[in-house]
C-alpha positions in Angstrom: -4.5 -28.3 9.8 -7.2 -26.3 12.1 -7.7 -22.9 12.3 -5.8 -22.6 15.7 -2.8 -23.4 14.0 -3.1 -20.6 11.1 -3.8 -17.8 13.5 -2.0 -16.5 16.0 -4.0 -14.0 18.2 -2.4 -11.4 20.4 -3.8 -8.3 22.7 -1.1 -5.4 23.3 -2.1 -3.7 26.7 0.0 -0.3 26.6 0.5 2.0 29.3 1.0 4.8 27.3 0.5 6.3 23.6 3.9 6.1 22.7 2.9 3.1 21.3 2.6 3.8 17.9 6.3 4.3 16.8 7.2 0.4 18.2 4.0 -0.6 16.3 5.2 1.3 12.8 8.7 -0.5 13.4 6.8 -4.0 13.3 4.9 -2.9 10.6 8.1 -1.8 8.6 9.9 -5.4 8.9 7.0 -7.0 7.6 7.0 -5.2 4.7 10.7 -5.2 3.8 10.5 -8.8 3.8 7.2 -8.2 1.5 4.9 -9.4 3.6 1.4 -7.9 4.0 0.1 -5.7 6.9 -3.4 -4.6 7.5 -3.1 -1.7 10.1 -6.9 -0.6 11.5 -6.2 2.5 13.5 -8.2 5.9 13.4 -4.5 7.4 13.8 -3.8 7.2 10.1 -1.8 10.7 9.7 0.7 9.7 12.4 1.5 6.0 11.5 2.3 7.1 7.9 4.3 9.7 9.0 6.6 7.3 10.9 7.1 5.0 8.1 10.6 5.5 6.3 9.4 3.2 3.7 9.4 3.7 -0.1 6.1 4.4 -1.4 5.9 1.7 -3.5 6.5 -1.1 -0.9 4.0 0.6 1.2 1.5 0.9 -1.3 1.8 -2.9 -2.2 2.5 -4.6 1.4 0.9 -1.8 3.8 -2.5 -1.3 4.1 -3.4 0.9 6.6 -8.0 1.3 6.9 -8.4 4.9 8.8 -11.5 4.3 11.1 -12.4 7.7 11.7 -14.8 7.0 14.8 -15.8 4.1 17.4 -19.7 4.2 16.3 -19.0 3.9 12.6 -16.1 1.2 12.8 -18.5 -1.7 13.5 -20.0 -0.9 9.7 -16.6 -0.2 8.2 -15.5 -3.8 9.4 -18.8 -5.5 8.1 -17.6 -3.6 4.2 -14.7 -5.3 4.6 -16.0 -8.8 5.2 -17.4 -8.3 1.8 -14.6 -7.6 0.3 -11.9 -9.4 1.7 -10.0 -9.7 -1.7 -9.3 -6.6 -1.5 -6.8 -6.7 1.2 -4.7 -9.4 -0.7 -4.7 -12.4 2.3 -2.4 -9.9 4.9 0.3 -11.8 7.2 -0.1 -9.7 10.3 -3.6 -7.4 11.2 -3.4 -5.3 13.5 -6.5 -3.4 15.4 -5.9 -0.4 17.3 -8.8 -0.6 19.2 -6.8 2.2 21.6 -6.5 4.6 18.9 -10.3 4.8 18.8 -11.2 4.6 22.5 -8.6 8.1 22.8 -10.3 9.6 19.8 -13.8 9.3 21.4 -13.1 10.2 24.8 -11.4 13.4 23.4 -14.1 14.4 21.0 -16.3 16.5 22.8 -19.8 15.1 21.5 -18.4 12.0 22.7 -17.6 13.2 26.4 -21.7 13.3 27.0 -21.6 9.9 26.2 -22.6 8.3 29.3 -20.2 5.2 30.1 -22.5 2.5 29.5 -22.6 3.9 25.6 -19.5 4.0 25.4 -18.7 0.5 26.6 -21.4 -0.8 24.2 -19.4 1.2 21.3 -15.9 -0.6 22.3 -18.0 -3.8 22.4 -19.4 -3.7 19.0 -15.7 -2.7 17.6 -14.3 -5.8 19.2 -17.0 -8.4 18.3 -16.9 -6.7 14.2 -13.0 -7.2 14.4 -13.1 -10.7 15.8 -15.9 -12.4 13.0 -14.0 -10.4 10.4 -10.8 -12.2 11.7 -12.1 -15.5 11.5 -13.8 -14.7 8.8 -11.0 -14.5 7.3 -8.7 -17.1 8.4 -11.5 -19.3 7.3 -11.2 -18.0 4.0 -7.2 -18.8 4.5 -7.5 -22.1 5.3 -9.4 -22.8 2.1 -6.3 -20.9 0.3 -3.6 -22.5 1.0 -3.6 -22.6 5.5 -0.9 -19.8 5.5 0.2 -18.2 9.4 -1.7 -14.8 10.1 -0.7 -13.0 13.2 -3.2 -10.4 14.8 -2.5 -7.9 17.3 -5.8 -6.1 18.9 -3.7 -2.8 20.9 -5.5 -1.7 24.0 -4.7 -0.1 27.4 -3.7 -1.3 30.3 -6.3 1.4 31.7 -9.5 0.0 31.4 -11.0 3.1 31.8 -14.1 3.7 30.5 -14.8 0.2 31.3 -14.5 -1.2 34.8 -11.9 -3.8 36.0 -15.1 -6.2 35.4 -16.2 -5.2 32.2 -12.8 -5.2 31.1 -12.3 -8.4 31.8 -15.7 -9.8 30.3 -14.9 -7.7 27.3 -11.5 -10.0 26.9 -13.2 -13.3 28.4 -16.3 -13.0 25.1 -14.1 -11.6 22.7 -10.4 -12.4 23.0 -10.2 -15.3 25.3 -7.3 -17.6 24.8 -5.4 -14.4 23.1 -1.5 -14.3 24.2 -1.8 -10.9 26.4 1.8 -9.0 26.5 2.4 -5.7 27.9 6.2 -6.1 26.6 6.2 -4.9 23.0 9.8 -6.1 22.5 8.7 -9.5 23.6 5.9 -9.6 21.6 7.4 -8.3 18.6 9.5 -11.1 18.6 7.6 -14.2 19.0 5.6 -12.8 15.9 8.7 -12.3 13.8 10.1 -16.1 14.8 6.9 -17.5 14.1 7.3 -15.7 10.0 11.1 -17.0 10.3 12.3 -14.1 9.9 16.5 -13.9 11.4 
């Protein structure tokens, strides 16, 4: 079995930041079937909000990493390729690499950013997220070559990048990612591909 068939790789290009309930919804079937979610999102207040889950079941299936800004999450990814165990080999990961591009261009120290910072910062988040993936897949394949699902959530904006840079930033980092701007759709080619009904 190669690691293309344990990992399934998808980019969510929203138009909007109404995103987050669909996203909690997905999140919420995995883990009433028990299955494990790892939610990276510096929106950490809102997404628990909208779960109507028992604690328990969120405590053991959910984990949910609040990345409180875009310079520091390349670091707070590298801490977690050391301690992979910790996260108790998730089904689906999900990077909500949207949730930090809002939060900077909103703080104000970040508004004097100039643009060519702030593309660096989104490229260093994607690139940490990407060799923590395979990472660990790699580290799943030595398991026991069990299906993980990813879903990196960005906008269909590429603002502050250019058309250009945007589209180097998904040819070096995500290329050969299914893209879907349909969260419905997507939603349910990753729940097939876990069986569920």
């Amino acid at each position: 079995m190669s690691l293309g068939d344990c990992v399934n790789n998808f980019i969510y290009l929203t138009g909007s930041e109404d995103y987050a309930l669909n996203l909690a919804k997905l999140c919420e079937r995995f883990v009433l079937k028990e299955k494990r979610v790892f939610l990276i999102t510096s929106r950490q207040r809102e997404m628990a909000k909208r779960f109507a889950l028992n604690s328990q079941s969120c405590s053991k299936y959910l984990a949910i990493l609040q990345v409180l800004d875009v310079e520091s999450t390349p670091n707070r990814m590298l801490e977690l390729q050391d301690n992979a165990e910790s996260l108790r080999s998730p089904d689906l990961i999900v990077f909500d690499l949207q949730s930090l591009v809002l939060e900077a261009l909103l703080r104000p120290v970040m508004q004097q950013c100039s643009t060519s910072q702030m593309v660096r910062h989104i490229a260093k988040c994607s690139a940490s997220f990407v060799n923590y993936r395979e990472i660990l897949a790699s580290s799943e394949l030595q398991k026991a070559a069990k299906p993980i699902d990813t879903i990196v959530v960005m906008s269909q904006e590429p603002y502050p990048m250019s058309p250009a840079q945007f589209k180097l930033l998904i040819g070096l980092y995500f290329h050969g990612n299914e893209c879907h701007t349909n969260f419905a759709q997507l939603s349910s080619r990753i729940l097939v591909s876990h069986g569920f009904d």
